[in-house]
N, C-alpha and C positions, 0 to 999 in steps of 0.2 A: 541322730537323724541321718537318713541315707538320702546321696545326692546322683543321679547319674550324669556320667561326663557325656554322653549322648545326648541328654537333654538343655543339658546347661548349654552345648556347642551351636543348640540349634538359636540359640542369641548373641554369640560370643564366636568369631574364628579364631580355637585355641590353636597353641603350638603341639606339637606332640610333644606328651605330658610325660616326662618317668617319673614311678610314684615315688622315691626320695627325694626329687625336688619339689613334686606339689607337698608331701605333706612337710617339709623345712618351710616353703614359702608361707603355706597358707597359714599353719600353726605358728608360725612367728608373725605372722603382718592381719590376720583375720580371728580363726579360731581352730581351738585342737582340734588338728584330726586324727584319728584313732586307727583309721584302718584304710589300705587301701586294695580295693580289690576288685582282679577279673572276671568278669562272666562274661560265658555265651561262644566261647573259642573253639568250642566244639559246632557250633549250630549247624557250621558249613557242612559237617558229615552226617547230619540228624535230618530223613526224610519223611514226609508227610506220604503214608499209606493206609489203603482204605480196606478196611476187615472185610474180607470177601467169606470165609464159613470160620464157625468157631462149634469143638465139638471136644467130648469128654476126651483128660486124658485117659488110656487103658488102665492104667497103673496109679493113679494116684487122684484121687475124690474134690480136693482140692483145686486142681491144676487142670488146663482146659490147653489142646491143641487150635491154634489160631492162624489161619491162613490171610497173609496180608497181600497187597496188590499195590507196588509204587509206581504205577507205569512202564516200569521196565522189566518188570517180570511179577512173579509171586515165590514165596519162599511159607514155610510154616515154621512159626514159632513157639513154644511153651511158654506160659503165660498163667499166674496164679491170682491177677486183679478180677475180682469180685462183678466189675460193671461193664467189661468188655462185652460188645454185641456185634452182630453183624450192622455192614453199614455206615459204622463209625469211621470219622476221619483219625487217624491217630500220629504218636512220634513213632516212627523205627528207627532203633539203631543196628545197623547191621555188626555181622563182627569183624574187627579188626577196629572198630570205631574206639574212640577215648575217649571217656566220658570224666565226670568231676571224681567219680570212686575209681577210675582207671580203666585199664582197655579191655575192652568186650570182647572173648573167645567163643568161638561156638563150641558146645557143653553137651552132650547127653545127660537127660533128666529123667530118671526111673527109665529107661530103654529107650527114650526118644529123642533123638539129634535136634538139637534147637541151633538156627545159625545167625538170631540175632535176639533182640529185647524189645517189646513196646513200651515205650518208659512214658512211668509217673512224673509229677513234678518234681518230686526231691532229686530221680537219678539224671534229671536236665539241669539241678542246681537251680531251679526257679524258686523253690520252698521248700517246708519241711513236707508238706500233703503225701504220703505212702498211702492214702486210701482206695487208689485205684490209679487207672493211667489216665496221662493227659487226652482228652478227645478236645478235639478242636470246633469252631462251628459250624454248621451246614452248610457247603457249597466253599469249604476249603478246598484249594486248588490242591491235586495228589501230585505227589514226584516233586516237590517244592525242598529245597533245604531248607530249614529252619533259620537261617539267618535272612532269605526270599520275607521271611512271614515276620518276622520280631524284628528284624534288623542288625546290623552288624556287631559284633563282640565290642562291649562295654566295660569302663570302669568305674566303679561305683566308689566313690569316698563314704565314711561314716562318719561324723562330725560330731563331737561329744557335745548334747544340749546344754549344758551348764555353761559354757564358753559364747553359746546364743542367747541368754538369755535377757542381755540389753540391747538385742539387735534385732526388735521383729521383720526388718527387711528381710532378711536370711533366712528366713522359715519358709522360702519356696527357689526354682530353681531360678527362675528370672532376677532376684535378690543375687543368687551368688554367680550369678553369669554376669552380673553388673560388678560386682568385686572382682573377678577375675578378667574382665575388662580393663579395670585400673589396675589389678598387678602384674599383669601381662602385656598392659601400653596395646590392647586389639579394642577394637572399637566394639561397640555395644549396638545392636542391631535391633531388639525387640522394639517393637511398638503394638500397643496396648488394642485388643478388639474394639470394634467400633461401629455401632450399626445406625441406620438414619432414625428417628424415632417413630416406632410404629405405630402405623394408624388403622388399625384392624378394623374388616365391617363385623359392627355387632358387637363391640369388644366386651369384653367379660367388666363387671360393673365394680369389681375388687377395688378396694381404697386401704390405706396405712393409717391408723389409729395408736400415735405412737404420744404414751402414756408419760414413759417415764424418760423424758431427752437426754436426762444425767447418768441414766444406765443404759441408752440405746442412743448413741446421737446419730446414728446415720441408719437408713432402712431402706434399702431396695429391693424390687422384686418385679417379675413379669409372670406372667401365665403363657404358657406353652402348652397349642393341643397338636393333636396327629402324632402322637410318641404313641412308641409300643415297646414294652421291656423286653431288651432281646441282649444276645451276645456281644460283646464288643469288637472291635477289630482287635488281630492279634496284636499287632505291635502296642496298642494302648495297654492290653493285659498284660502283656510282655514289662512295659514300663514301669505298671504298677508294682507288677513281683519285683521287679531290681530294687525297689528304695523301701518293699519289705507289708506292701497293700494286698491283699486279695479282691482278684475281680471277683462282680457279682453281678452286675448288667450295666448294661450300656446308663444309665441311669444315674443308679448313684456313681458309677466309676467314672462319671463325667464331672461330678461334685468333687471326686479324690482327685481328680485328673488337675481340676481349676484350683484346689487348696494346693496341692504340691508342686505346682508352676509359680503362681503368682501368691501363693500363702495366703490365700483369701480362703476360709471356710463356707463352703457351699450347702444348701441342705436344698431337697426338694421336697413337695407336697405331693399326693394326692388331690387333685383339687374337687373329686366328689368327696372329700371324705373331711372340709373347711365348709361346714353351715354360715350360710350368709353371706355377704358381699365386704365383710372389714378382717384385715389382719389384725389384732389388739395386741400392742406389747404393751406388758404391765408389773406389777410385780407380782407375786406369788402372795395366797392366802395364808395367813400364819395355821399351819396343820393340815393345808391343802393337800391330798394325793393324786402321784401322776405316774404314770408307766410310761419308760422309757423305752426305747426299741428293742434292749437287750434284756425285756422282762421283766423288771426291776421294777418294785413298786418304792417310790420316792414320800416321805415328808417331809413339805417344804417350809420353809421363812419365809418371811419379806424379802430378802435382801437378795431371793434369786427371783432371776427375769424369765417370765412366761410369754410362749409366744400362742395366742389364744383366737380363734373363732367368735363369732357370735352365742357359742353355746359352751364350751369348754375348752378347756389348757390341748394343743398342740406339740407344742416342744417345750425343752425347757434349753432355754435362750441364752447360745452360745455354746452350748454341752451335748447334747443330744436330743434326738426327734424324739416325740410320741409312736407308740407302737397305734395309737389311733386313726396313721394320718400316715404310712408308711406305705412306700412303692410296692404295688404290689404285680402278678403276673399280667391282668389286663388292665393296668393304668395307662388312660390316652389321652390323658392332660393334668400339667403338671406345673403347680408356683414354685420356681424358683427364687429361694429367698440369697440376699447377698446382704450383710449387715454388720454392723460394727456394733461393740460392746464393752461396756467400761470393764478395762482389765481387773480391778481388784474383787468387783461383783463374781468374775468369772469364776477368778481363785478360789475364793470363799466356799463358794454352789459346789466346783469339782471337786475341793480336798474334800469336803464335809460330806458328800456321798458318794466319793470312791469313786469318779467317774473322770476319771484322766484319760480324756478324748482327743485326736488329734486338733480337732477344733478348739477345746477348753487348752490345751497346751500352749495354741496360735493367740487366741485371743487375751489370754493372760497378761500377754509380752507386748500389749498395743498395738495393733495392726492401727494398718493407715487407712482411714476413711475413703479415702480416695480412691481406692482399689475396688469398691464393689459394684459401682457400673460396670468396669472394665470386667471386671469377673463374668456379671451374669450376660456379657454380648459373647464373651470368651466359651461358657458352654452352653448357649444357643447354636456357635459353630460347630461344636463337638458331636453334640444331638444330632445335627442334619446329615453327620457322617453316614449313622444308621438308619437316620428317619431323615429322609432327604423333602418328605412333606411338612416335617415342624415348624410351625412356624408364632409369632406374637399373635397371644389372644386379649391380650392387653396392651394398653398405652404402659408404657413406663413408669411403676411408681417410685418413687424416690423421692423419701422424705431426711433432712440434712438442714435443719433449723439454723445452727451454729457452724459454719465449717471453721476451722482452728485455725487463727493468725500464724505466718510462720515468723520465728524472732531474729531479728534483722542485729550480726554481730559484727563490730566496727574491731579491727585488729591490723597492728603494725607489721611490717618486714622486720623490724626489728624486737620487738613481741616476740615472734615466729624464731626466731634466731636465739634470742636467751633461754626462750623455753627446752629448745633442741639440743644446744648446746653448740650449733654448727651453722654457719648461713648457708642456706640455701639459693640460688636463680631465682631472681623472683619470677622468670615466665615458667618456671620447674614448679612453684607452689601453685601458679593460678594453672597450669595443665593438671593437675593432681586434683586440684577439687574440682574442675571442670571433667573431668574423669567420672567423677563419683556424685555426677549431676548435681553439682550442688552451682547454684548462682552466683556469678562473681562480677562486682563493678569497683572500679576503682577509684575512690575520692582523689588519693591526690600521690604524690612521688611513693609516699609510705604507708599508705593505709588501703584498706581491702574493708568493702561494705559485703558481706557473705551472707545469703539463705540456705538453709539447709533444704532439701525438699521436703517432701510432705512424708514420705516414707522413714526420715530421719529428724522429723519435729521434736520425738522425745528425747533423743541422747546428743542430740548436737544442738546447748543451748545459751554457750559461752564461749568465750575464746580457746579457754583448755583446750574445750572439747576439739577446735579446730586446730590448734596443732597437734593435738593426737592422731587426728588422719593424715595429716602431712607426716607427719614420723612413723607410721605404720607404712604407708603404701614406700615411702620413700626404703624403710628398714632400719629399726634402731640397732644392725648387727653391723649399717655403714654410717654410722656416728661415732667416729674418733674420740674413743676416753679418753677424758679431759682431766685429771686429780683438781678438786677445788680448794684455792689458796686462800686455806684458812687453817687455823692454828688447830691442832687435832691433837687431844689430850684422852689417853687411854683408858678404859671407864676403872672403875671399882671392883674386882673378883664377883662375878654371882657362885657364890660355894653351893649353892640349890644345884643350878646347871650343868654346877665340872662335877658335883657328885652324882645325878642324871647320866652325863657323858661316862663316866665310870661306869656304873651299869651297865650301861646299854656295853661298854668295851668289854666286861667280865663275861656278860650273859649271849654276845653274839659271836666274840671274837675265839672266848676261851670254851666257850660250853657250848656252842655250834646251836642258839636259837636264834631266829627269822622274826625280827620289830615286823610289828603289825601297825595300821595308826587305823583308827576308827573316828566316826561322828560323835559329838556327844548328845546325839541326840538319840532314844529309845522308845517303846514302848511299854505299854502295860502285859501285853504277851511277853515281847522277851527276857522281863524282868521277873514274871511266874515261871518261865520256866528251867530260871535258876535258883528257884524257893525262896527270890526276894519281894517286899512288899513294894509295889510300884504306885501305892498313895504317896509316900513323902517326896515324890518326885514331882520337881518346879513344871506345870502344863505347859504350853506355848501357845499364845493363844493365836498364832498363824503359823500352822508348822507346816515343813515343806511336804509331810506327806500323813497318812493315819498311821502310818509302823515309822514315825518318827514326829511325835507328838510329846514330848517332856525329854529334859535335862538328865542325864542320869545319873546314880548315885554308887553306880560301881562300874569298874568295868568289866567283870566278868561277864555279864550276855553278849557282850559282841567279843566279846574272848571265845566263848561258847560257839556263835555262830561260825566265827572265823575255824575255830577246827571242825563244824561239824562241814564246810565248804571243801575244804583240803582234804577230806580224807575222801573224796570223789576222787581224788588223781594222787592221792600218796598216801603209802601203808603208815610210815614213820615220819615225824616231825616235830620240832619243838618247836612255840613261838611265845613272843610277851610283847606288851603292850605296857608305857608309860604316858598317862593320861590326866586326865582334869575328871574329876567329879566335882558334880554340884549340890549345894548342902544348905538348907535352910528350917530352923524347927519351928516358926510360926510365921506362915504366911501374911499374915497381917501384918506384920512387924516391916518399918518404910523403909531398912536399913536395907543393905544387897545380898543378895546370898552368899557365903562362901565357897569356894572354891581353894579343892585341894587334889594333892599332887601326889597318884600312887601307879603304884607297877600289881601286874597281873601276867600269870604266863601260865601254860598249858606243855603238857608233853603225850601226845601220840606214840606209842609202839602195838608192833603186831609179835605177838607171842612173847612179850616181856611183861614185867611189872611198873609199869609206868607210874605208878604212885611211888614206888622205891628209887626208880630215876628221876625223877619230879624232886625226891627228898633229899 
């Protein structure tokens, strides 16, 4: 997941950040981060110019001479993008500019002096997009630099999901601007959107029909009319490209915009396109079909949640809309739905039809119920950016039967101190979780009565749990190893292991191959297309994904995989792999499978005999 430090800032006053020590801080006290990086350093040289004539080149069928106009003069440039037109607002880079591919020279192209570029998204670094150049929206201001329009040069962190995946606070930026609040000692400034509750004349007659409370416990939603699908403002498009979204209108990019702030998944309706006056959440008909926005015709279970009409299924609940019920060019009124859903339903629905969606990823991990009022007043404000007429065409629905008790953990200073291994101040620990909004009262000399918030009801639900955030924010790299005084008797030889270690010493040290380590988990693909039979392979009956769905029984396909990956960036190489297969000849049978321990290695050469170096 991509995070921008422009956004996170605008809830948190950071320090200025170098990225060796955010990513030591964050990766040791939060979650890995994988990468940290620049964009946008160039913008200040990037200006907004408006196509004044575009006409063939002489010499070359493809390519079109293009005369731009940035306020302070016109220049012509060469130009081989497909959808340039007169009139358009676009990017120029002039030459001398530096761009992410390097600095722009002006160039004769087949006999014509070109002296600068109208760049696509890829040559601005906003994306991969080469299918034409960036055009901006109607009534973008010309002679603008590009940081005027998107805003100042950003740092984007990349945050490996696997390391978020007991922390649904973190799956938007208000989440880690609230972390970086407590590991930076800066105070935390958001506050949640808030609107009076609307009392529209006439209001639209829509009610919540909420079926199934154990697979949907919370349901909000408003109707919004006077929208019109249009452009967004740059800087919101600009935002979304940094953390890796495509804009598409002001619309749904209001939906992406509220999921990757506040981690809340947004969806919007059509609201001619909802027969009747009831949202129905329910469950799915067992062999029911549904088309989802991406064309995709679905058969469903029970066990996934529909979000339905008075006449037929809608979305499918928590994963993605209906292609029935989708934004379209003259939508001018629109339900916004904001709702919670039980995480293991979610899983189930996305592995099982391949539909790993930013929202099926959110909601998997527990989102906080809490968050979706806040959500739908949050792109109510978004919307009037564009549509400064939007406004409630409904009363508020919000249906929330059960809201969750948060569990109330009684824990010592002394507690806190054995577990660490160090005492801490005790007004050091009550700043620290009062940091990370969590409630704190104090029974007596030694003991702390602690809530966690509602955003943190599922992982902080025991004392552990609470001095693990004290020892993170604080840093387990400034807790003084202690040796514990106790009698330490040396184990028994594992002759398995040191003969393992031998290998791995013969095969890396002396014969120059590269240990590989793999999952042991496969598929029925990778396993055919090493000529093995992937029936006797253990299923899983909740595997983390479809191309990792059973135990495997060798490891040659991700041996296989792993060189056909390497030979993108290297002619020659040797590598091997010491691993675990898993081995069972009748499933029926109550006993466990075995598990056994072998090696597997590959050798790459370009113009040798790689089976005779292999041998």
């Amino acid at each position: 997941m991509k995070l921008s430090v422009n956004w996170i800032s605008e809830f948190v006053q950071l320090p200025r950040l170098e990225a060796a020590e955010v990513m030591n801080r964050v990766t040791v006290r939060t979650a890995e981060l994988e990468e940290v990086a620049v964009i946008g350093e160039h913008f200040a040289h990037v200006v907004t110019a408006r196509v004044a004539a575009v006409r063939p080149h002489p010499d070359a069928a493809k390519l079109k001479l293009v005369r731009v106009a940035d306020g302070l003069g016109e220049m012509e440039v060469v130009c081989g993008a497909p959808n340039v037109a007169v009139g358009q607002v676009v990017a120029l880079a002039k030459a001398g500019t530096t761009l992410p591919s390097g600095r722009l020279e002006a160039t004769t192209i087949r006999g014509v002096r070109s002296e600068g570029m109208i760049c696509a998204e890829d040559e601005l670094g906003l994306s991969a997009d080469h299918e034409g150049v960036l055009v901006f929206p109607e009534g973008t201001p010309v002679g603008l630099t590009l940081d005027k329009l998107f805003g100042p040069s950003d740092i984007v962190l990349d945050i490996d999901n696997k390391s978020l995946t007991h922390r649904p606070d973190l799956w938007g930026h208000v989440g880690f601007a609230r972390e970086f609040s407590a590991l930076y000692g800066r105070s935390f400034t958001y506050r949640p959107a808030e609107a009076a509750p609307p009392k529209p004349a006439n209001p639209d007659a829509l009610r919540i029909d909420d079926r199934v409370p154990d697979l949907c416990p919370r349901y909000s939603a408003l109707v919004v009319r006077n929208v019109a699908a249009k452009p967004s403002p740059a800087w919101m498009q600009q935002r979304l490209r940094s953390v890796g979204l495509r804009p598409i209108n002001n619309i749904v990019d209001a939906t992406n915009y509220v999921m990757l702030e506040l981690g809340q998944p947004m969806h919007a309706f059509d609201r001619r396109q909802i027969a009747g006056d009831a949202i129905v959440i329910r469950r799915a008909e067992p062999g029911e079909r549904f088309v989802t926005l991406d064309d995709r015709e679905h058969v469903l279970e029970s066990s996934d949640i529909m979000i339905a009409d008075g006449e037929r299924a809608v979305a499918l609940g928590g994963v993605m809309g209906g292609k029935n019920s989708e934004i379209v060019a003259d939508t001018t009124c629109v339900i916004l739905e904001s709702a919670n859903f039980a995480a293991a339903a979610i899983r189930r629905t996305a592995n099982r039809l391949a539909l790993r969606t930013d929202s099926a990823m959110r909601f998997e991990k527990s989102q906080d119920p809490a968050n979706t009022v806040p959500g739908l007043w949050r792109m109510l404000e978004l919307l009037r950016l564009t549509c400064p007429e939007a406004e409630p065409a409904s009363t508020l629905l919000d249906v929330w039967p059960a809201p969750p008790a948060r569990p109330e953990i009684l824990i010592s200073f002394d507690f806190i101190a054995h577990r660490l291994g160090e005492r801490l101040p005790e007004e050091q620990i009550v700043d620290t979780l009062k940091a990370l909004q969590f409630e704190v009262k104090r029974l007596d000399e030694d003991h702390l009565i602690v809530h966690a918030p509602s955003w943190r009801a599922h992982d902080v639900t025991m004392k552990a749990d609470v001095v693990e955030e004290i020892g993170r924010i604080y840093g387990y790299d400034n807790i003084t190893p202690t040796a514990p005084f106790v009698r330490s008797d040396p184990p028994e030889p594992n002759w398995q292991r040191r003969f393992e270690w031998k290998a791995r010493d013969i095969l890396a040290l002396r014969l120059g191959f590269a240990e590989v380590v793999n999952y042991s988990f496969t598929s029925a693909q990778e396993m055919a297309k090493c000529g093995l039979d992937p029936e006797p392979c253990l299923r899983l009956r909740n595997p983390l994904s479809q191309d990792a769905d059973r135990l495997r029984t060798s490891l040659m396909p991700h041996v296989a995989a792993n060189v056909a990956l390497n030979q993108k960036h290297a002619e020659a190489f040797r590598l091997f792999e010491i691993g675990r297969t898993t081995h069972k000849k009748d499933r029926r049978d109550s006993d466990l499978a075995g598990e056994v321990r072998r090696i597997a290695g590959a050798v790459a050469l370009n113009g040798e005999s790689a089976f005779l170096a292999a041998k």
